[in-house]
Wavefront OBJ file of the C-alpha trace (Angstrom):
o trace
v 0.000 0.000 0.000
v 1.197 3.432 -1.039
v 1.512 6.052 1.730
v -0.979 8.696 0.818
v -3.915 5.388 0.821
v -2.258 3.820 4.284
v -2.487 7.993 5.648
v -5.776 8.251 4.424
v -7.510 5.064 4.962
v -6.400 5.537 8.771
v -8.142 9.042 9.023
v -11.136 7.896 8.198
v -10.807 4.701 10.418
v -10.223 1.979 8.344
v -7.283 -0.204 8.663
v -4.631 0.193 6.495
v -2.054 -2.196 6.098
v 0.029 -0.727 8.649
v -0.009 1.720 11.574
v 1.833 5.111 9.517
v 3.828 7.188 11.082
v 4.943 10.693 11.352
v 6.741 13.283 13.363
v 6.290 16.959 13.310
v 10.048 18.001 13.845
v 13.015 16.013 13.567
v 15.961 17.780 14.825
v 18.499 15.110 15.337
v 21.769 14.744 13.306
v 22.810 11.893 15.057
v 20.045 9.729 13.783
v 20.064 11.091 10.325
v 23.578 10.359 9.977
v 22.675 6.384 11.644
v 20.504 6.100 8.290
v 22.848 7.092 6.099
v 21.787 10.334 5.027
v 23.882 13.352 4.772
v 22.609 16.212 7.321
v 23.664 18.834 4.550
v 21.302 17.519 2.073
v 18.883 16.456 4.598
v 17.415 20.059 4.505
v 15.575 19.991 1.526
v 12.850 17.952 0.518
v 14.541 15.748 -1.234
v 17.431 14.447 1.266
v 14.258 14.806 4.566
v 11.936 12.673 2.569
v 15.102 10.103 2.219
v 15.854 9.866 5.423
v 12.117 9.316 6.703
v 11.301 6.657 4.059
v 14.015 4.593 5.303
v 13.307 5.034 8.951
v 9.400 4.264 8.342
v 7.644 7.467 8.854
v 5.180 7.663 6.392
v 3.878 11.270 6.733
v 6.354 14.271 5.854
v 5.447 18.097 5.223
v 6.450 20.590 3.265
v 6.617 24.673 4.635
v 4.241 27.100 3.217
v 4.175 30.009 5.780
v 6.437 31.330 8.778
v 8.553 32.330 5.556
v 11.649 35.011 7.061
v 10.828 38.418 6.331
v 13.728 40.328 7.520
v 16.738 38.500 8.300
v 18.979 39.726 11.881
v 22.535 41.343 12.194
v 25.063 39.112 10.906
v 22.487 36.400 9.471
v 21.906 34.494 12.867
v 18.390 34.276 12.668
v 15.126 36.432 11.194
v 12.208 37.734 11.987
v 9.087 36.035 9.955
v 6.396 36.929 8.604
v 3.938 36.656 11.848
v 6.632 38.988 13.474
v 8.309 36.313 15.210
v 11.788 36.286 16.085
v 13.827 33.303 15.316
v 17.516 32.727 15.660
v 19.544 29.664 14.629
v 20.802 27.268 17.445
v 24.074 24.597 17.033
v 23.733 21.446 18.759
v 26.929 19.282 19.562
v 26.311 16.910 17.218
v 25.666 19.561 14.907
v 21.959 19.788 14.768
v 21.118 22.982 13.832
v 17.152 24.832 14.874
v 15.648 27.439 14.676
v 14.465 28.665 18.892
v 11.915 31.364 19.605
v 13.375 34.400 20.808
v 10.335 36.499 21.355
v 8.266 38.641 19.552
v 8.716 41.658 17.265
v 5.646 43.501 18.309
v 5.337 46.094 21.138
v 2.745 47.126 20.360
v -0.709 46.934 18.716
v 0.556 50.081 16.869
v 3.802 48.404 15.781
v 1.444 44.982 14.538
v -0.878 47.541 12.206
v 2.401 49.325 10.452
v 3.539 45.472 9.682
v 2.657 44.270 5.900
v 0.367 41.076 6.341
v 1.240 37.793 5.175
v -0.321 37.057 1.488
v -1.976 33.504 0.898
v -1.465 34.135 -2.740
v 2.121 34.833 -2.895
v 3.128 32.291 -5.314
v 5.993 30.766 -3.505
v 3.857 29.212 -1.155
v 2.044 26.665 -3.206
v 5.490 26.042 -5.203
v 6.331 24.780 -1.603
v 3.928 22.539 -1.572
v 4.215 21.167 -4.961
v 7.591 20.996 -4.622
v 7.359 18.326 -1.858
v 4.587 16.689 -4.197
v 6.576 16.389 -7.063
v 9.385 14.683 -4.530
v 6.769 12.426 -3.487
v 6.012 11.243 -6.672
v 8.988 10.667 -8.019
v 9.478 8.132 -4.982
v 6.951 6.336 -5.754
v 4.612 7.642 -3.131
v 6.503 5.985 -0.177
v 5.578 8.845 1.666
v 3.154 11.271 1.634
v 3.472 14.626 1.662
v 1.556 17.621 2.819
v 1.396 21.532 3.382
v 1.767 22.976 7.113
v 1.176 26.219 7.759
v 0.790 28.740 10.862
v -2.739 29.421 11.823
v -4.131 31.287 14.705
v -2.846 31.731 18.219
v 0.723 30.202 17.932
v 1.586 32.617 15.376
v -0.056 35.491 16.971
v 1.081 35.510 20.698
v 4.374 34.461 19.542
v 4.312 37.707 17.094
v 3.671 40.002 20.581
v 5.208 38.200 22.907
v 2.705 36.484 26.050
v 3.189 39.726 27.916
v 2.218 42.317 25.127
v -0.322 39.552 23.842
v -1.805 39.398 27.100
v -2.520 43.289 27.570
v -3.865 43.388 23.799
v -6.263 40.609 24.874
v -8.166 43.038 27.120
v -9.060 45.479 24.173
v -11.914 43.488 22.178
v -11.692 45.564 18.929
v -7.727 44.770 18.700
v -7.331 41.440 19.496
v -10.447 40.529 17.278
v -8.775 42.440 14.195
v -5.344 40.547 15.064
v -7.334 37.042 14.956
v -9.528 37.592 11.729
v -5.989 38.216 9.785
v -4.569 35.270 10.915
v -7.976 33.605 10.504
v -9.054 34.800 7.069
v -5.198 34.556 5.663
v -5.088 30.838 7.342
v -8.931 29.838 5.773
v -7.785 31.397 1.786
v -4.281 29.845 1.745
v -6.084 26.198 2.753
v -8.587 27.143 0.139
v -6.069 27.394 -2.361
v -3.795 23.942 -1.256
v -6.859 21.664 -1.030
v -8.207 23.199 -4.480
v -4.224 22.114 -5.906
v -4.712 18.728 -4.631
v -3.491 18.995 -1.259
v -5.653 16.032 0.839
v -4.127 17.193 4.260
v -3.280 20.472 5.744
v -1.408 20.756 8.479
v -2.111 23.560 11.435
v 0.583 24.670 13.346
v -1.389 26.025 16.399
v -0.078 25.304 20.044
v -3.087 26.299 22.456
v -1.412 25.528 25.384
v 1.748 24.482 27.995
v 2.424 22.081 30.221
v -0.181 23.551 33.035
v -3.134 24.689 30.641
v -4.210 26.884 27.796
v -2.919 30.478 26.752
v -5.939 31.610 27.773
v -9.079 31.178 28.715
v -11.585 28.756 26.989
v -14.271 31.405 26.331
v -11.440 33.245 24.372
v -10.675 30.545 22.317
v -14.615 29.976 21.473
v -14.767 33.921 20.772
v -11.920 34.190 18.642
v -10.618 31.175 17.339
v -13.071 28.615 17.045
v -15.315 30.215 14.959
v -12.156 30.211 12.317
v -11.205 26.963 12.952
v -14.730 25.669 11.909
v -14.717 27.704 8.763
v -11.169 26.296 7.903
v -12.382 22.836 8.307
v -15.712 22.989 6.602
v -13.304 24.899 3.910
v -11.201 21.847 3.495
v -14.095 19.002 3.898
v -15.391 20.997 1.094
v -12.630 20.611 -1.070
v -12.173 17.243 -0.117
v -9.166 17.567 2.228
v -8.718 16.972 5.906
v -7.157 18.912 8.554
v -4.294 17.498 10.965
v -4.450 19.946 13.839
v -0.778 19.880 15.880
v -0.993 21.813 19.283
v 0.893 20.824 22.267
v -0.153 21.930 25.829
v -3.143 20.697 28.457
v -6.002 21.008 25.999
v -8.265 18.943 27.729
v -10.578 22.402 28.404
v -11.168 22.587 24.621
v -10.634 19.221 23.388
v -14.605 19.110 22.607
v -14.377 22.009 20.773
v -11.886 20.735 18.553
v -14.040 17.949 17.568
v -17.089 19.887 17.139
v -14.760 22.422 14.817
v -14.433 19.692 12.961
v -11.005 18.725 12.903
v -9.578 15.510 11.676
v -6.394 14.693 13.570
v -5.085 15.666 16.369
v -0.993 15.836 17.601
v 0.897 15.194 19.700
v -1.745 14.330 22.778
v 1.434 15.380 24.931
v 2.247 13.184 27.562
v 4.190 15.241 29.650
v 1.465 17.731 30.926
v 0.494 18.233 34.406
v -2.736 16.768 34.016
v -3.383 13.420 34.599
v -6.664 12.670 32.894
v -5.156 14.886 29.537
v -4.222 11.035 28.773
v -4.210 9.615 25.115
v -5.785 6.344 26.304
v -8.948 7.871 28.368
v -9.509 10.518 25.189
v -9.565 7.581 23.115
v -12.428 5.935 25.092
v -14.036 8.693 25.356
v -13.513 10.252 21.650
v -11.645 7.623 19.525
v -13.959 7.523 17.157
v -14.343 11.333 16.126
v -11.017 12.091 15.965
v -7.756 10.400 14.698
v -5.014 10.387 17.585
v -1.190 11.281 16.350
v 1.086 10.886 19.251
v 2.186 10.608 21.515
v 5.496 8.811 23.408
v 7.230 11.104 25.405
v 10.663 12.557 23.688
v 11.823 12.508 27.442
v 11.363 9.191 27.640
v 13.034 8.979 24.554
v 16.188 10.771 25.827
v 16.436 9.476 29.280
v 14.294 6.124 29.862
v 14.698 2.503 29.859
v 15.236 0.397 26.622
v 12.573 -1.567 28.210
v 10.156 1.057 29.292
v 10.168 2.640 25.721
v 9.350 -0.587 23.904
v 6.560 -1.111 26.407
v 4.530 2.489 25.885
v 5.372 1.749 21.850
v 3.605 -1.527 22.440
v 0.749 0.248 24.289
v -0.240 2.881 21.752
v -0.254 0.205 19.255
v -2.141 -2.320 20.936
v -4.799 0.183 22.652
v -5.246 2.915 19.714
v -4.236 1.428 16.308
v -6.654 -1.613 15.840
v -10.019 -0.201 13.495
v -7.972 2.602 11.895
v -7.786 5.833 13.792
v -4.337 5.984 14.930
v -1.121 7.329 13.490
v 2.259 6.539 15.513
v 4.482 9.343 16.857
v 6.403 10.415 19.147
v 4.712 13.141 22.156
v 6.262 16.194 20.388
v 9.314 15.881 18.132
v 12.614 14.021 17.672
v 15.033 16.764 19.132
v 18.824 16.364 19.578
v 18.738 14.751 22.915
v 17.131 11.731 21.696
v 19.238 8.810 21.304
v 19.785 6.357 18.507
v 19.141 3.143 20.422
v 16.073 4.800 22.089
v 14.707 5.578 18.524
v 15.334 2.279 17.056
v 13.627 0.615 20.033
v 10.333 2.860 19.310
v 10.705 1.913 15.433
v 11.106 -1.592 15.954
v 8.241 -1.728 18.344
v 6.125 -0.266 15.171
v 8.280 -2.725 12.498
v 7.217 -5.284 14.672
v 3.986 -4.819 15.772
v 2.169 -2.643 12.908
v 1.064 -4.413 11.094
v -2.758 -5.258 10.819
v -4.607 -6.946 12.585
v -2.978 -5.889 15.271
v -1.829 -8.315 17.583
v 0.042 -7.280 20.691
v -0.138 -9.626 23.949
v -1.239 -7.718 26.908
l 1 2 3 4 5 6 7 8 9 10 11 12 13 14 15 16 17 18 19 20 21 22 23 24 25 26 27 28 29 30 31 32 33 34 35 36 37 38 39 40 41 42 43 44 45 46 47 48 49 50 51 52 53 54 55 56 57 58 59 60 61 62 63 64 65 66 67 68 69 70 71 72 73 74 75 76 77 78 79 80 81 82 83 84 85 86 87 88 89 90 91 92 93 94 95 96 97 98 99 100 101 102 103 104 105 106 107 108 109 110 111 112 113 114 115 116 117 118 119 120 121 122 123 124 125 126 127 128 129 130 131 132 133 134 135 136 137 138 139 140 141 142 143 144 145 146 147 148 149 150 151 152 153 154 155 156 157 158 159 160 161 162 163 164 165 166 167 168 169 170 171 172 173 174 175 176 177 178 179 180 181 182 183 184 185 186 187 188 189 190 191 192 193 194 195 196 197 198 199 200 201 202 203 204 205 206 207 208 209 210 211 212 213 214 215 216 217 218 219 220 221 222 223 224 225 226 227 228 229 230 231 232 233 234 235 236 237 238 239 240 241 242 243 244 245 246 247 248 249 250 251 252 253 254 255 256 257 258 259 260 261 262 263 264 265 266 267 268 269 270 271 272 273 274 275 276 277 278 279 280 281 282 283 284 285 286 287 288 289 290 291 292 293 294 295 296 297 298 299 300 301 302 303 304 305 306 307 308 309 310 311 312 313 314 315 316 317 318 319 320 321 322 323 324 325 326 327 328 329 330 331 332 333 334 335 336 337 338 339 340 341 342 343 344 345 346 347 348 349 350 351 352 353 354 355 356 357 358 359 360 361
């Protein structure tokens, strides 16, 4: 099975072949190098997609927004297009990422004077067919699709919490601020789904660790209401929307349903509440929603061969079997992840993943 059918097929809850996989970073050197690939041509689209076809993730993306804008003193990092300021970080191993460094807005003064991004410039869907005309000339062993910036990541980020946080108390501002990001986020998915793009990816982290940005009745006012449109936008067109948001999100996680998104990552495991738990939410809502996520990249750094191979086992065993599920890690593959740790979550999937699924307890 091709990986755009085994993607698809599991989004609507049907069982593939095999469980897919996907990550939504990979910042790791040290494991692109134990694959054989290059870090210097792993960059592009070309030499990424290489690398993830041969360690079995099925689903890779290609960038349309959070393009630089205007690059810093001496080329060490830039400031985007959603005003966020970005600067390049080295890694021992030579990983190299790009950190937040705060935002580029003082004020709601200083976001007005800024140009706002254009879902029509032409290099963004040149992105995306770029990294479909890669796909296809491998043979469709993975499958890729756009991801984009949509509404509160890219805006608090763009202010900073603390100037985001004082702008959220004047209605007429922060409602202008969120119907740019929404209307420029709802045309440029237009536009990919109507060019053949069957998934859409979101970046839009709601929350941290200890609970949302802020407060639920915020996001219903102001986001919500845009995330619906996007989706209907997409369903429309037939495409589907992968929603990635880390963070305690268990005060909205109805509303993402009802919005009417498709699949959700990275269900992080790390937060500080206990019932914001991948298996209970897929009791509860396993069949509304696909699951992508989520074993911890701490875990993956710091724990036990043993313990690792056990979770991997787990997510396969309690999510995967009718379709539904799509294997990951809780966040990202980031530098201090270790090869052996990896290999022990890939194996798990190598072994196991394939349908019917059939994991002893």
């Amino acid at each position: 099975m091709k990986a755009p059918e085994r993607i698809l097929k599991t989004i609507e809850h049907e069982e593939p072949d095999r469980v897919p996989a996907f990550e939504s970073a990979f910042t790791n050197n040290t494991i692109i190098k134990h694959y054989g690939i290059d870090p210097r041509t792993s960059g592009g689209y070309k030499g990424s997609y290489e690398f993830f076809y041969k360690a079995g993730i099925d689903l890779v993306l290609s960038f349309v927004s959070l393009f630089p804008r205007k690059f810093l003193k001496g080329r060490k990092g830039f400031i985007d297009e959603y005003g966020r300021i970005m600067k390049f970080e080295l890694y021992e191993d030579g990983t190299q990422i790009m950190a937040y460094h705060g935002g580029h807005f003082k004020s709601f003064e200083d976001y007005e004077s800024w140009e706002q991004p254009d879902p029509n410039m032409k290099s963004r869907l040149a992105q995306f067919q770029s990294g479909r005309k890669i796909q296809k000339e491998m043979n469709d062993v993975v499958f890729s699709i756009p991801a984009t910036g949509s509404l509160m990541e890219c805006t608090w980020e763009g202010f900073g919490i603390e100037t985001f946080s004082r702008i959220l108390g004047h209605d007429k501002q922060i409602k202008r601020i969120f119907d740019d990001r929404g209307s420029f986020t709802l045309e440029l998915v237009k536009i990919l789904a109507e060019n053949d793009a069957q998934i859409v990816l979101l970046w839009d982290d709601y929350g941290f660790k200890n609970g949302l940005f802020m407060s639920p009745r915020l996001y219903r006012k102001y986001v919500f209401p845009w995330i619906k449109k996007i989706c209907d936008a997409a369903h429309k067109r037939d495409c589907k929307i992968l929603l990635h948001s880390d963070g305690d999100l268990m005060e909205i996680f109805e509303d993402i349903i009802k919005s009417g998104v498709d699949a959700l990552n990275p269900i992080e495991s790390t937060t500080a509440n206990p019932d914001y738990d991948i298996f209970k939410l897929n009791e509860k809502y396993g069949d509304k929603i696909t699951f992508v996520g989520n074993l911890s990249p701490i875990m993956l750094a710091m724990g036990e061969i043993s313990e690792i191979e056990d979770y991997a086992k787990k997510l396969i065993r309690e999510l995967a079997p009718g379709g539904g599920y799509i294997f990951s890690s809780g966040h990202s593959i980031n530098p201090a992840v270790t090869v052996d740790r990896f290999e022990a979550m890939q194996n798990i999937k190598r072994k196991y993943g394939t349908y019917p699924i059939n994991i002893p307890d």
